[in-house]
N, C-alpha and C positions, 0 to 999 in steps of 0.2 A: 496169647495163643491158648487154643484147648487146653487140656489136660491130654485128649485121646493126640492130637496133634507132636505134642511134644513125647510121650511114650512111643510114638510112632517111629519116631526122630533119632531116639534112643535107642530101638531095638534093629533098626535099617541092616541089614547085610552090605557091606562094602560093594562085590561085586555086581548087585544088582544097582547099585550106587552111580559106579561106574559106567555100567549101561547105558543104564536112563540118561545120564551127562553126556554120555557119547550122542545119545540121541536126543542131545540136547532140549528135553523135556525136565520136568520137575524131580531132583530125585528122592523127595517122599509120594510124593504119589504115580509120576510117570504119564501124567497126563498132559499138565499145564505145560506153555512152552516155556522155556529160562530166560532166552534172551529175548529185546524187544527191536534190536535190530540185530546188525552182523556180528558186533561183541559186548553191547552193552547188556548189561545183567539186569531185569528187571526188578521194583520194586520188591513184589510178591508174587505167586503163581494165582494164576486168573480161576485156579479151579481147589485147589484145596487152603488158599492164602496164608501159606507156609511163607514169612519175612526171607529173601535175599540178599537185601540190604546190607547185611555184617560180610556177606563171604568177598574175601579177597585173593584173588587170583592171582596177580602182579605178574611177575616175570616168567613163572613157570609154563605157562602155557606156549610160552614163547620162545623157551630154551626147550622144550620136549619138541617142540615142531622142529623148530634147526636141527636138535639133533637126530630125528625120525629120519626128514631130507638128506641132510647129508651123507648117513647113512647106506640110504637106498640110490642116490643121486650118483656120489664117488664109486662107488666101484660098480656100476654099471657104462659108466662112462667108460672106465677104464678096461672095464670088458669089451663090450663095442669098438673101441677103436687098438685093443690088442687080437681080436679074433677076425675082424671083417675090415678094417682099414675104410670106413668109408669118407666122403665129403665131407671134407671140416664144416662146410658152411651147413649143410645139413644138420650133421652134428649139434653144433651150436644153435642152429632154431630148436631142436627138438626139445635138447637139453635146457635150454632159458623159457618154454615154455613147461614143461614140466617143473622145472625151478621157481615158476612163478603160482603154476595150480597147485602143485601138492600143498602147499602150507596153506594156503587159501580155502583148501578143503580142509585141510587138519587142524587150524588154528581156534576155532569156533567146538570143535567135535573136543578137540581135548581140550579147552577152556571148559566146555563142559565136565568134565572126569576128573579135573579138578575139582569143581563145584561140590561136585557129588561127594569126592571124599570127603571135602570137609562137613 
């Protein structure tokens, strides 16, 4: 790597860090995309060829999602069916389908933000 690359690297603001991984772009430059499909991390970024290779994610992306979900999931449910009593079976489509998008959108957005931190 540069010199100018790795200063770069060093001087990064966390929160714009986090951004750029949210939007799952490169987070030194915020250009290049991260991933090369739904979660795999790419080698390098295609536009300022910052290595991705070292950063490891593991579990965390996976236990912030769960815990984002269930968060927003649990006591929405439990709102709905203490304030309006409606159709269980409704219910349970609505809720298993929201149970199944959220993390689906969140899962990749905060693997990202992870990235970034590190």
């Amino acid at each position: 790597m540069s010199k100018r690359i790795i200063l770069d690297l060093m001087n990064r603001k966390v929160k714009l860090a986090l951004i750029k991984g949210w939007k799952m772009r490169c987070p030194a430059c915020g250009v290049g995309l991260l991933f090369s499909s739904y979660l795999k991390v790419r080698e390098n970024c295609p536009n300022c060829n910052v290595y991705f290779h070292h950063h490891r994610a593991d579990d965390d992306p996976a236990y912030l999602t769960i815990l984002v979900v269930g968060h927003l999931i649990a006591p929405t449910l439990l709102w709905i069916f203490t304030n309006y009593t409606p159709n269980p079976l409704i219910v349970a489509s609505t809720f298993s389908i929201a149970s199944v998008g959220l993390p689906l959108f969140l899962l990749p957005r905060l693997k990202g933000s992870i990235i970034g931190i590190q």
